[in-house]
N, C-alpha and C positions, 0 to 999 in steps of 0.2 A: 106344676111339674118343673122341675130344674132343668135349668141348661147349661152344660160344662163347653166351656171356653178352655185353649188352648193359650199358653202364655209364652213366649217365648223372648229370646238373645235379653234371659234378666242376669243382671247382674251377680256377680256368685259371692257378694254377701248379702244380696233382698233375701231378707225373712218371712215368714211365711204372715206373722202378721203385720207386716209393712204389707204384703200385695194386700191382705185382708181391708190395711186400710185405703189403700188405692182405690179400691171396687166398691168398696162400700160408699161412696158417694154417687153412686149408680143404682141403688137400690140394694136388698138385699142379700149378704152374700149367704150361701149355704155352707161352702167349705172352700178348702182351699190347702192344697200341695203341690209343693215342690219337690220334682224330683233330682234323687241323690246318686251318686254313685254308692255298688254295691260295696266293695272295698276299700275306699276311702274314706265313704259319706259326706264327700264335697256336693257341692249342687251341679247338675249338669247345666245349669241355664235354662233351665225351663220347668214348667208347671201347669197346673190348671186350675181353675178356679170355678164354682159351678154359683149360679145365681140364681135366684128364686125363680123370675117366670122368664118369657121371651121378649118380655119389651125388656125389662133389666138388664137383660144379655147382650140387646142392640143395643144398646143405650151404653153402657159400657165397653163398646166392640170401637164402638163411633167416637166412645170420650178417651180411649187408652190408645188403639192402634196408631204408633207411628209416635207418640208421645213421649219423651225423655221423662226415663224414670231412672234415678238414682247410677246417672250416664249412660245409659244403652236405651237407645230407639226400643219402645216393645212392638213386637209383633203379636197381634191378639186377632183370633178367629175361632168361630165354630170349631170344638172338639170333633174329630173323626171319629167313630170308633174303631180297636186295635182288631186289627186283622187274627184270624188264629190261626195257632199253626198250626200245619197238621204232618202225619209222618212220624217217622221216631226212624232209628236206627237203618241206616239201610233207603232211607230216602221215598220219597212216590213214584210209585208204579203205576 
């Protein structure tokens, strides 16, 4: 099973396969995106990257967190998953 890692403060011209190959010397990766603004389609500075089992993910977590990549320190941890919203118009009651 995969495990999706959070990537964050990247630099907003890393490519999606520059992180690809970053990770990849950690084992291997399954995928990998960065996210865009809607309107622009600039990079926000951040992404995720998901790795084949959970030593690859430590392992990776261990060898990237805090590391200079392509001048910005990464910040790399465990994916959360996104909260849902709930409600529409009109708010919760």
């Amino acid at each position: 099973m995969t495990k999706k890692l959070y990537v964050g403060n990247l630099s907003y011209r890393t490519t999606e396969d520059g992180l690809r190959n970053l990770f990849s010397g950690f084992g291997t990766v399954a995928s990998v995106k960065i996210i865009s603004d809607r309107d622009s389609g600039n990079s926000k500075g951040f992404g995720f990257v998901e790795m084949s089992t959970d030593e690859e993910a430590a392992a990776a977590i261990t060898g990237t967190h805090g590391k200079e990549f392509e001048g910005r320190a990464l910040k790399v941890n465990e994916a959360m998953d996104k909260p849902r919203r709930s409600g529409g118009p009109g708010g919760n009651w």
